[in-house]
N, C-alpha and C positions, 0 to 999 in steps of 0.2 A: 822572293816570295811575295813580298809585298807588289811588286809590279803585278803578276798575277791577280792578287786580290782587286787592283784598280781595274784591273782590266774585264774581271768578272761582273764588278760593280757597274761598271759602265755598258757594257752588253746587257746587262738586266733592266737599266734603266732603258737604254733603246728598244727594246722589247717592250715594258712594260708603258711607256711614256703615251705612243698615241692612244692605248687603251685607256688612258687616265682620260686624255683631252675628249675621247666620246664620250665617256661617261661624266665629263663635267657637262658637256654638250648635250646631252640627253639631260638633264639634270635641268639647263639653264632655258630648252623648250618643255618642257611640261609645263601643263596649265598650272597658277600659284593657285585658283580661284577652286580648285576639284574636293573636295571635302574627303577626310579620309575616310574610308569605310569600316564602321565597327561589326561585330555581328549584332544581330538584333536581340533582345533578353527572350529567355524563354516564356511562351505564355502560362500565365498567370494560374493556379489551380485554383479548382473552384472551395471556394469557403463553406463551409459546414459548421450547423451547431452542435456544438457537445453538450453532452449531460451527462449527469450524474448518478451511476448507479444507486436505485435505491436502499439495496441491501448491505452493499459493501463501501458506496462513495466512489469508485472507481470514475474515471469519466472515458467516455467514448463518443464516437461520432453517433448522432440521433439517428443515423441510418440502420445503424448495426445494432441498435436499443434492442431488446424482446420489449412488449408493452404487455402490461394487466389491462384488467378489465376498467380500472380507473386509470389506466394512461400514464400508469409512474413505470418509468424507464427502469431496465434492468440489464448486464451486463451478459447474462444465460439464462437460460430455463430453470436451470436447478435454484438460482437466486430470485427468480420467477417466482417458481413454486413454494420458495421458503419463505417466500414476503418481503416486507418492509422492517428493516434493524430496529431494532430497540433506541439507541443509542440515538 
């Protein structure tokens, strides 16, 4: 049994062996100098100012505000319509 098993062993390596020596060989001609490549970060989104809803404090991006007649930011119509909090 055991001779079999040697004998396995050693057929694998003779098969396996000059596959090793290319691929040191390939290994030992690539350039050391090549940088490896990363992928690139994704770009950046654009920044936006938030505010603050005036009736409720909520915040949101100033794009998506409703605005009154004096310019104070509101989250909807309906908090629009209803004003400015007390509070």
């Amino acid at each position: 049994m055991l001779k079999y098993l040697l004998i396995g062993v050693l057929v694998i390596w003779l098969l396996y062996s000059p596959l090793l020596k290319r691929m040191r060989q390939l290994r030992r001609d690539r350039p050391a100098s090549r940088p490896a490549t990363r992928p690139s970060p994704p770009p950046a989104a654009q920044v936006e100012d938030m505010v603050a809803c005036a009736h409720c404090g909520i915040h949101l991006p100033a794009s998506e505000a409703c605005l009154d007649a004096a310019q104070r930011p509101y989250c909807c119509a309906a908090h629009r319509d209803a004003g400015p909090s007390a509070h």
